[in-house]
C-alpha positions in Angstrom: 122.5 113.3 99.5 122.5 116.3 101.7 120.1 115.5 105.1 118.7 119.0 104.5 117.9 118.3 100.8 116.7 115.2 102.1 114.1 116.2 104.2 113.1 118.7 102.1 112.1 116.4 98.6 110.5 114.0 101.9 108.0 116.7 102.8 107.3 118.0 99.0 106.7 114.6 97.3 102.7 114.4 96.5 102.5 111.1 98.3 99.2 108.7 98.3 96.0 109.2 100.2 97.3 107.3 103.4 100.6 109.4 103.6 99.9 112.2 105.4 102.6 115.2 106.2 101.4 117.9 109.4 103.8 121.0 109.8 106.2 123.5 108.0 110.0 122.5 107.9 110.7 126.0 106.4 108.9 128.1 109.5 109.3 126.3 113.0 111.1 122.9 111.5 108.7 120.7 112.9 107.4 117.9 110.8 105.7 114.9 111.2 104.8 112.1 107.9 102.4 109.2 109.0 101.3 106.2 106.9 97.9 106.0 108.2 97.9 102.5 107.2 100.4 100.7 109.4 101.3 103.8 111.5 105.1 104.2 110.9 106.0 107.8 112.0 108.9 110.1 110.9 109.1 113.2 113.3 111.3 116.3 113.2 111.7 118.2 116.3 113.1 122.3 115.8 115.2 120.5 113.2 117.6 118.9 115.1 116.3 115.6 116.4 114.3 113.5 114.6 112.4 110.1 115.2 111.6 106.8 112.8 109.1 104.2 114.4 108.6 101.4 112.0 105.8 98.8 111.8 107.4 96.5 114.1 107.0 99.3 117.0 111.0 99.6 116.6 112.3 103.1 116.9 115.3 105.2 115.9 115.8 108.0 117.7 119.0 111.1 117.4 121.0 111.0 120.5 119.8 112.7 123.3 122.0 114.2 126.0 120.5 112.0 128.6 117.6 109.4 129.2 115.6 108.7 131.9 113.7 105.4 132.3 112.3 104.6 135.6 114.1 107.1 137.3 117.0 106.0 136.0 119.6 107.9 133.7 121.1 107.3 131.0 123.2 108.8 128.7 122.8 107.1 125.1 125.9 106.7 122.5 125.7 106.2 118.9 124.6 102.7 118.5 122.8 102.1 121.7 120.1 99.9 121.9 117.5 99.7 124.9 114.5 97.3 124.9 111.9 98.3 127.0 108.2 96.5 127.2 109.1 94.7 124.1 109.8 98.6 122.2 113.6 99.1 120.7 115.0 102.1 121.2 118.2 102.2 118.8 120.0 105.7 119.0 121.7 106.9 115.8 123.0 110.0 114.1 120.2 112.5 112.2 121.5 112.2 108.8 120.9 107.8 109.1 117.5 108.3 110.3 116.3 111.3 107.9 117.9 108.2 104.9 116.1 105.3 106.3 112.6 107.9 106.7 113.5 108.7 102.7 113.6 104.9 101.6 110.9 103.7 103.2 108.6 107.0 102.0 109.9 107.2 98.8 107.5 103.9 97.7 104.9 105.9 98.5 104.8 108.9 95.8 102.0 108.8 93.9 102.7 109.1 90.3 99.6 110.1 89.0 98.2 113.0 92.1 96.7 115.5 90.7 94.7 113.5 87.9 91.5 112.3 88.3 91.1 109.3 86.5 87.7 107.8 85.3 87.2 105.0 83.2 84.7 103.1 81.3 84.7 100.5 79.0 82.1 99.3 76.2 81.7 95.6 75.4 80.8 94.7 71.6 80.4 91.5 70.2 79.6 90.3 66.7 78.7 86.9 65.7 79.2 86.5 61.7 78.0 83.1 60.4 79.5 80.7 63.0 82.6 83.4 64.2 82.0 85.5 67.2 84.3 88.4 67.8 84.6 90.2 70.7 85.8 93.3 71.6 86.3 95.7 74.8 87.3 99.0 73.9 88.0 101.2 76.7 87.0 104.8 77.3 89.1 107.0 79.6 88.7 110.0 80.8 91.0 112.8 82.7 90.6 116.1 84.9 92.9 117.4 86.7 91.5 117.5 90.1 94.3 120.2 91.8 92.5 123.1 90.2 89.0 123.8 91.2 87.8 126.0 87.9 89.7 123.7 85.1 87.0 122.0 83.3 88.7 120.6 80.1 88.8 117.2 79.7 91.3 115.1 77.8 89.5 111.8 76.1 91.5 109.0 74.4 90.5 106.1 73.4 
């Protein structure tokens, strides 16, 4: 898939509650998608470098031209790795990073946003001679919670 296409269906996808996506890809190209959860980051800087820090505090970055750590400078390839205070830094191209952002995200779309869902059950039981039958029959109940004025329901039971 295209890295542009990419990032777009990354930043429209209606993800949980935990997934949360800050900025506008279309005006400035700046983005940022956080799982609140475990705080893995994607980042997209003025759409050309991008960042992926994982659970494990491990980063992917794009290549910079240079690096400095400690006042010392670096020029990164593809493929570098640096370790520093127990944080890897592993430098790779855009398109890599903006993939591995998309696989882990993707597990995170939430298939049913936009619908409230509230259910309740009734609990019936009928004892004839020395049988007793039970039943649960359950009672659910949708509104769609993206519009504000909407006030039809849709029961089934």
């Amino acid at each position: 898939m295209e890295t542009e296409k990419i990032i777009s269906e990354l930043i429209k996808q209606n993800y949980y509650d935990f997934i949360d996506v800050f900025g506008d890809y279309t005006k400035d190209q700046n983005v940022i998608i956080i799982n609140t959860k475990n705080n893995v980051v994607f980042e997209i800087m003025n759409g050309s470098s991008c960042r992926f820090e994982d659970e494990d505090n491990n980063f992917w970055l794009t290549i910079p031209e240079t690096l400095i750590i400690n006042d010392h400078r670096y020029y990164p390839k593809l493929g570098n790795i640096f370790i520093i205070d127990e944080v890897k830094y592993i430098f790779n191209a855009m398109e890599m990073i903006v993939e591995r952002a998309y696989n882990y995200f993707k597990e995170f779309k939430n298939p049913m946003y936009g619908i409230e869902s509230l259910m309740t059950c009734l609990y019936l039981s009928e004892i004839t001679g020395d049988r007793r039958d039970k039943n649960v029959v359950v009672y659910q109940q949708f509104k769609p919670c993206v519009r504000e004025g909407i006030d039809t329901y849709i029961y089934s039971n």
